[in-house]
C-alpha positions, 0 to 999 in steps of 0.5 A, spaced: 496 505 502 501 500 500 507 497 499 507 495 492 507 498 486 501 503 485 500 510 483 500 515 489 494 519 488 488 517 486 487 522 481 480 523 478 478 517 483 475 518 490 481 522 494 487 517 497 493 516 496 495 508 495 501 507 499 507 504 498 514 503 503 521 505 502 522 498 500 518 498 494 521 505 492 527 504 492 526 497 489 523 501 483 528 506 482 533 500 481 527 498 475 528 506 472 536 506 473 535 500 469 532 504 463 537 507 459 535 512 459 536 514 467 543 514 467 544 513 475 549 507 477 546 501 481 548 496 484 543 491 485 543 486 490 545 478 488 539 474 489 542 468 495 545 461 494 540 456 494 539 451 499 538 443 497 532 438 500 524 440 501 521 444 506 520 440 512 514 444 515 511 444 523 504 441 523 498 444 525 496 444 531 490 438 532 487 441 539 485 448 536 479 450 538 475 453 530 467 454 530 464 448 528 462 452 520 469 453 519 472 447 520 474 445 513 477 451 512 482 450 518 484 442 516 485 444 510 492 442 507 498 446 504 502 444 499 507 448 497 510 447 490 511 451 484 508 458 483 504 461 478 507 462 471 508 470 472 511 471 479 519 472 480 522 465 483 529 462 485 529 455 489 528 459 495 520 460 493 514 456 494 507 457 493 501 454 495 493 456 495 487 455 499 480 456 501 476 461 505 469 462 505 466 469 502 463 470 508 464 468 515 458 468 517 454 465 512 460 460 509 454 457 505 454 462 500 462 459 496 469 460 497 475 464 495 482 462 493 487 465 497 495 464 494 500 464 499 508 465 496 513 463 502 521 464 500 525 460 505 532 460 505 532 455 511 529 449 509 526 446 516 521 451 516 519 454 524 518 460 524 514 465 520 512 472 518 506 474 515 508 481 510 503 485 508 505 491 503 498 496 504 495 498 498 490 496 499 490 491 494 497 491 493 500 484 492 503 481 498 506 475 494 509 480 488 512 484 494 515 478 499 517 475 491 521 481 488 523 484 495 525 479 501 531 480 500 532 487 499 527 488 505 530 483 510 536 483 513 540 476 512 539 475 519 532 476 519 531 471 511 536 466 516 531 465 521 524 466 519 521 463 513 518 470 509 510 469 506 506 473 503 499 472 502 495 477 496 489 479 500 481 476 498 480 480 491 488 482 490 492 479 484 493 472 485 488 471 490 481 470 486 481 478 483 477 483 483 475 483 475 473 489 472 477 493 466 480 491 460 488 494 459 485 499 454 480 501 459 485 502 465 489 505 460 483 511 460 481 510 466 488 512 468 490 518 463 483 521 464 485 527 468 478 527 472 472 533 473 473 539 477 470 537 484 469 544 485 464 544 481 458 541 481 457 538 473 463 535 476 462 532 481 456 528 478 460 526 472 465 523 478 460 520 481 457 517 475 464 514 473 465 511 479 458 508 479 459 504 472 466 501 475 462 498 480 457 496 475 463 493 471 465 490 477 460 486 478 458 484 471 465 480 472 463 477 479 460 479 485 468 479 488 467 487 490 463 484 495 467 480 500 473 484 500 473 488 507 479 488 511 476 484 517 475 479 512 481 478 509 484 478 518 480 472 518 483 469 512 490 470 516 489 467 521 486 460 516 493 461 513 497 462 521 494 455 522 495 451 516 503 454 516 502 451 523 503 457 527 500 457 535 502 465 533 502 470 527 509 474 527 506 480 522 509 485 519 504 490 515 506 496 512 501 503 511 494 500 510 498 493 510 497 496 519 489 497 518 490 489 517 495 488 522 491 492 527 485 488 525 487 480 525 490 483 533 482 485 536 480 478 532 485 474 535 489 478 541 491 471 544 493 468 537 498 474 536 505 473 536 510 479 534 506 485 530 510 491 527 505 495 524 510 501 520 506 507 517 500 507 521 493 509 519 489 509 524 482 505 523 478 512 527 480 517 521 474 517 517 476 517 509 475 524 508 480 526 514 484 521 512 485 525 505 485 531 509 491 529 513 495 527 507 493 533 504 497 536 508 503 532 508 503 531 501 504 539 501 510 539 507 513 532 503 513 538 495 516 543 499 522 539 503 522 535 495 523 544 492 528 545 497 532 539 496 531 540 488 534 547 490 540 545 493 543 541 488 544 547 484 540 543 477 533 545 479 527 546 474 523 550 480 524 556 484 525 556 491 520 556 496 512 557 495 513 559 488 517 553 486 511 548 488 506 553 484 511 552 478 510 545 480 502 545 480 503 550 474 505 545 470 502 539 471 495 544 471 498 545 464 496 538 462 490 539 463 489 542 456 494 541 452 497 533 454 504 532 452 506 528 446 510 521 448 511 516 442 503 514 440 501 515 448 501 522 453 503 525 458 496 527 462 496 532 468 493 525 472 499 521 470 504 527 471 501 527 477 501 520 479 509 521 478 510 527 482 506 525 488 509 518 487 516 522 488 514 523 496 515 517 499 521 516 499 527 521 497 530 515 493 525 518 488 528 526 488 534 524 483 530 521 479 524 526 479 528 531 478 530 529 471 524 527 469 521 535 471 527 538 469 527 533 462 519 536 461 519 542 463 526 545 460 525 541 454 518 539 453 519 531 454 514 527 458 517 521 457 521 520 463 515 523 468 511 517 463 516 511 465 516 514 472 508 514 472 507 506 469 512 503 475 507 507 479 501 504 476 504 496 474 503 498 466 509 494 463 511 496 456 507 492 452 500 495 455 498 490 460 498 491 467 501 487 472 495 487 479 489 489 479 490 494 485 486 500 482 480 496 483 481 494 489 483 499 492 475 503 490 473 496 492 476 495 500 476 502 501 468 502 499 466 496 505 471 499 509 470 506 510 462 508 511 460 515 506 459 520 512 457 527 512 452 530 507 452 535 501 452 541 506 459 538 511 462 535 505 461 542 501 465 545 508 470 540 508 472 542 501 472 549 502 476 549 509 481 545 505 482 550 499 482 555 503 489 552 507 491 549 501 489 553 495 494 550 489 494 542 492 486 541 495 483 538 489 487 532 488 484 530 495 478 534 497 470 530 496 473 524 497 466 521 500 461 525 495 464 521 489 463 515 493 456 515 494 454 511 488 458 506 489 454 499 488 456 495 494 455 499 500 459 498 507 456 495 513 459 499 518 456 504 521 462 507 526 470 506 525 472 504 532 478 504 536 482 497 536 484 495 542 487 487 541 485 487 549 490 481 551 495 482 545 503 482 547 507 488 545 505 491 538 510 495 535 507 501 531 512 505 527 511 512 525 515 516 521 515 524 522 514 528 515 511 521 512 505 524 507 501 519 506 499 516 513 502 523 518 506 521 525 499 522 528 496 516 526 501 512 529 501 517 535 494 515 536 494 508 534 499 506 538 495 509 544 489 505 542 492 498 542 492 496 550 500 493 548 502 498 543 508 501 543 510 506 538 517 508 535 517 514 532 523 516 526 526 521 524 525 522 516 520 523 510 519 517 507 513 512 508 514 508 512 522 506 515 523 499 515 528 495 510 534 493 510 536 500 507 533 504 513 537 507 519 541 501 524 536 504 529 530 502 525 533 496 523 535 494 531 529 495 533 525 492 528 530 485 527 531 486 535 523 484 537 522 479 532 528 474 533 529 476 542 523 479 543 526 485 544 522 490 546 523 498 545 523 503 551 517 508 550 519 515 548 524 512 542 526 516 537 531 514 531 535 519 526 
């Protein structure tokens, strides 16, 4: 679930939406008012002035008590410097790389680089914040690179140095390598199988099975990708910055990962804010069912805007989310021509979908809805989808969230249930959802086959016993990970405490979010301040 740019339903792949915050939204809507072919003004914001002389950093604590097998990685040294060709700089930004064990338990079976990128607008580091924008497997480092100072309020940029670290398997980090460009392109475009059918869900099984295989031709990296163990990797990173505490931010899944270092390491937490919950006692075929729902109330809230601006492609009410579902059902069989490439149902659907995070998307949506229904041109709805899905002009792709995505989920969600409850839980959500169910339903029987299976065998609650105040953000129409996960997460941290905001989006907090939002939010991580219980922000 994530913060960065991603496709927002994972059509034709096991059922979950990959999450991004408003942040990374509205950051790509400025990337399609920037096409010519959008033709909506923006502004963007200018980047800040550079501040002379080398970073000054805090040195790691000497006294720190690390396990006698991890002591290597804990006295390892950063040195931050220049970054890889292909991330965005200014002179504010840095970028550094270090190791962690594959495995914590057995450190003996190799190692793992990990990047980090920090923007300073402050040379003389003190005090930091870890950011992480969901995704899973979205990259932390392309976020804080081309979003600091579009998240963070100045206030906040001129106290904390910002840093993102891109997760074991991520982009910059030693990658998951599984598919060409070419490969992605088709695995993208394919429309997928119907899952109500039996033929169907064998050949999805069999899909997502041989890109586990192609996985691990490449390496072993699908192995090692769990969310506990990219926790314990924030923690090297919090001691080599030479912080006694870890100031967090997460977004969507970027919580799960928040919520997880916070049971690890209660002691070591500093100021947490967790935005767009999901709550790690949700099983993976629940979690789909809870975004079903939300996906459909965020189409309907998306119809009713469209009406209101008197330019609408869709009639008002259930019939304009059946003209909606009608149409991208007719790319299923005739794909709409765009230059040598075409609009499929999946691409058509990853836009669409992608469109409910954020109102910032509706204008946008509703051109490119309005361009394709109306005059039968995807092009717009085709630049909306290859945003989603980092595809840049010439056909390569920027990340590697997709894969990471099937990999992480695979190791952290177990398969539960069986043929007989995954046919009932498929059924219930066609009867409540008969037009929206199949882009969500049999997410855990098209998982079976996955080669690398996960070790868990429950999903407990986390509690961070000992933790300090944990702030957890839940947003009340938010689609993709619904109030009630932040409700209950909240309840299941022994400190959390929950701030709920009025709203649609996914996720609440940017330097464009509501004053109540940002208040908060700015309030706790530069005094502490910590929120009553019970607030609501409009």
């Amino acid at each position: 679930m994530s913060n960065s740019k991603k496709a927002a339903v994972s059509v034709g792949r096991p059922r979950l939406a990959r999450l991004k915050t408003l942040g990374v939204v509205a950051f790509l809507v400025s990337s399609l008012t920037a096409c010519a072919s959008f033709t909506v003004p923006h502004a963007s914001k200018p980047k800040p002035a550079p501040v002379a002389g080398p970073l000054e950093m805090p040195e790691p604590s000497s006294t720190e008590e690390v396990p006698d097998q991890l002591k290597k990685f804990y006295e390892q040294k950063l040195v931050w410097g220049s970054c890889p060709s292909g991330i965005e700089t200014t002179d504010l930004d840095h970028c550094a790389s270090f190791e962690v064990p594959k495995s914590y338990e057995d450190p003996s079976l190799g190692n793992i680089k990990i990047q980090a990128y920090m923007h300073a607008e402050n040379p003389k580091v003190g005090e930091a914040i870890l950011v992480n924008p969901g995704g899973p497997g979205g990259s932390a480092v392309d976020f804080v690179s081309k979003n600091a100072d579009f998240v963070f309020t100045r206030g906040m940029r001129k106290k904390f140095a910002i840093v993102g670290m891109d997760s074991r398997g991520t982009r910059w980090s030693t990658p998951i390598e599984c598919l060409t460009d070419k490969e992605k392109d088709k695995l993208l475009e394919g429309n997928g199988q119907d899952l109500y059918t039996e033929a169907g869900r064998a050949v999805e099984r069999f899909e997502v099975a041989e890109l586990g295989r192609k996985c691990l031709e490449h390496s072993d990296m699908i192995k090692w990708v769990d969310t506990v163990s990219a926790a314990r990797d924030m923690d090297v990173l919090r001691h080599l910055l030479g912080q006694d505490k870890l100031n967090f931010l997460g977004f969507s899944y970027g919580t799960h990962l928040g919520a997880q270092y916070a049971d690890l390491f209660p002691q070591k937490v500093g100021r947490m804010v967790l935005d767009g919950a999901v709550d790690p006692t949700v099983p993976f075929d629940q979690l789909s069912y809870l975004q079903m729902k939300g996906f459909k109330a965020s189409l309907q809230n998306f119809v009713t805007w469209c009406q209101n601006t008197g330019d609408c492609p869709l009639p008002d009410g259930e019939a304009g989310i059946e003209k909606l579902l009608d149409f991208i059902e007719s790319l299923q069989q005739a794909p709409m021509r765009v230059g040598d490439r075409k609009l499929t149902k999946s691409l058509a659907s990853t836009a669409i979908f992608g469109g409910m995070y954020s109102h910032h998307w509706f204008p946008r949506l509703r051109q490119a809805l309005t361009a394709a229904i109306k005059a039968h041109d995807g092009q717009y709805l085709l630049q909306m989808a290859d945003l989603l899905n980092d595809r840049l002009d010439d056909g390569t792709y920027e990340g590697n969230q997709e894969e990471a995505f099937i990999a992480i989920h695979s190791l952290d969600y177990p398969v539960q249930g069986d043929q007989k409850s995954w046919e009932a839980q498929a059924k219930k959500m066609k009867e409540e959802e008969p037009v929206v169910a199949q882009f969500f339903a049999w997410g855990d029987a098209t998982r079976v086959d996955w080669p690398v299976k996960s070790k868990r065998t429950d999903l407990k609650p986390l509690t961070a016993e000992g933790a300090p105040p944990i702030l957890v953000i839940g947003t009340t129409h938010d689609p993709a990970t619904p109030l009630v996960m932040a409700q209950n997460l909240a309840k299941q941290l022994s400190s959390g405490v929950l701030v709920t905001v009025e709203g649609w989006d996914h996720t609440a907090y940017s330097s464009l979010g509501s004053p109540c939002v940002i208040g908060v939010v700015d309030g706790f991580f530069q005094e502490g301040k910590v929120p009553k219980p019970g607030l609501v922000c409009k």
